[in-house]
C-alpha positions, 0 to 999 in steps of 0.5 A, spaced: 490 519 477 489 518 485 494 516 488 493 512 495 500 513 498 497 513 506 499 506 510 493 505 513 493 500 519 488 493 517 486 494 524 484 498 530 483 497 537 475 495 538 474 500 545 479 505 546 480 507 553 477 514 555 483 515 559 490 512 561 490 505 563 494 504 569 499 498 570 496 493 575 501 487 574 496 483 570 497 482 562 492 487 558 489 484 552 486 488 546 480 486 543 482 488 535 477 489 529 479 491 521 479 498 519 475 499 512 479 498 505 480 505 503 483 502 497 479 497 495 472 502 496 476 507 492 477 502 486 470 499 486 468 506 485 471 509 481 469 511 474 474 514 469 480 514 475 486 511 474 488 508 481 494 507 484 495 503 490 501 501 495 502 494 498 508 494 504 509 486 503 514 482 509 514 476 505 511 473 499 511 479 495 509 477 488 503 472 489 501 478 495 501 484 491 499 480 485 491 478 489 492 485 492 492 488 484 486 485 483 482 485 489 483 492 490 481 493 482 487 499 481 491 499 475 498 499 477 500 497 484 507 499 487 510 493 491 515 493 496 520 489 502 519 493 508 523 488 513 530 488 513 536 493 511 534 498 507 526 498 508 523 504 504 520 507 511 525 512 515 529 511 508 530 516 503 530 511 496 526 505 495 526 498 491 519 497 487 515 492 483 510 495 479 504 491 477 499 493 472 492 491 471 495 489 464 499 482 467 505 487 467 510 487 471 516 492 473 523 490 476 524 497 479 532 497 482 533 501 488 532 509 486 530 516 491 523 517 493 522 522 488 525 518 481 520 513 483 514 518 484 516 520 477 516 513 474 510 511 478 506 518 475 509 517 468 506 509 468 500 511 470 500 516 465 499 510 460 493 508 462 489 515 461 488 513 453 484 508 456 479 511 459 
């Protein structure tokens, strides 16, 4: 079972200054380009794995979690609000929406970290068989 917890940032900047750039009055633009997909490579990779993936969403959660599901090709994709009150980040607890490889779908209520991490674990446990 692999895990992919880490917000990876979609992009980056295209050339970072060797030095601190210093004010000079005038704008500053920066030119961005797009990381790799972590997720979606090790999802194209695997084998035998069962992948689990995160999807930080800021609106439109389950049309965007449901296409993430599929590009990344995971079994079970966690989904979650991160605007607003009571976002996951910098918070104890968490309010998920499971996606599963298999059309399912998980409603999950506001919980702690910890009971969520043995939900996702004991889900992901279901599709070891199948391998």
């Amino acid at each position: 079972i692999i895990v992919m917890v880490a917000a990876v940032g979609d992009y980056r900047v295209s050339n970072p200054a060797d030095s601190k750039i210093k004010k000079s009055g005038a704008g500053l633009v920066l030119e961005l380009q797009e990381n790799r997909d972590i997720l979606k490579e090790v999802g194209s990779r695997k084998d035998r794995q069962v992948v689990v993936g995160f999807a930080a969403e800021t609106d439109d959660l389950v049309k965007n979690a449901r296409a993430k599901l599929l590009k990344k090709n995971v079994e079970i994709l966690v989904a979650n609000m991160v605007a607003g009150k009571g976002s996951a980040f910098g918070a104890d607890t968490n309010q998920a929406h499971l996606f599963f490889k298999d059309g399912r779908e998980e409603q999950l209520p506001r919980m702690s970290k910890a009971e969520l991490a043995d939900i996702i674990l004991d889900r992901a446990k279901e599709f070891l068989p199948d391998l």
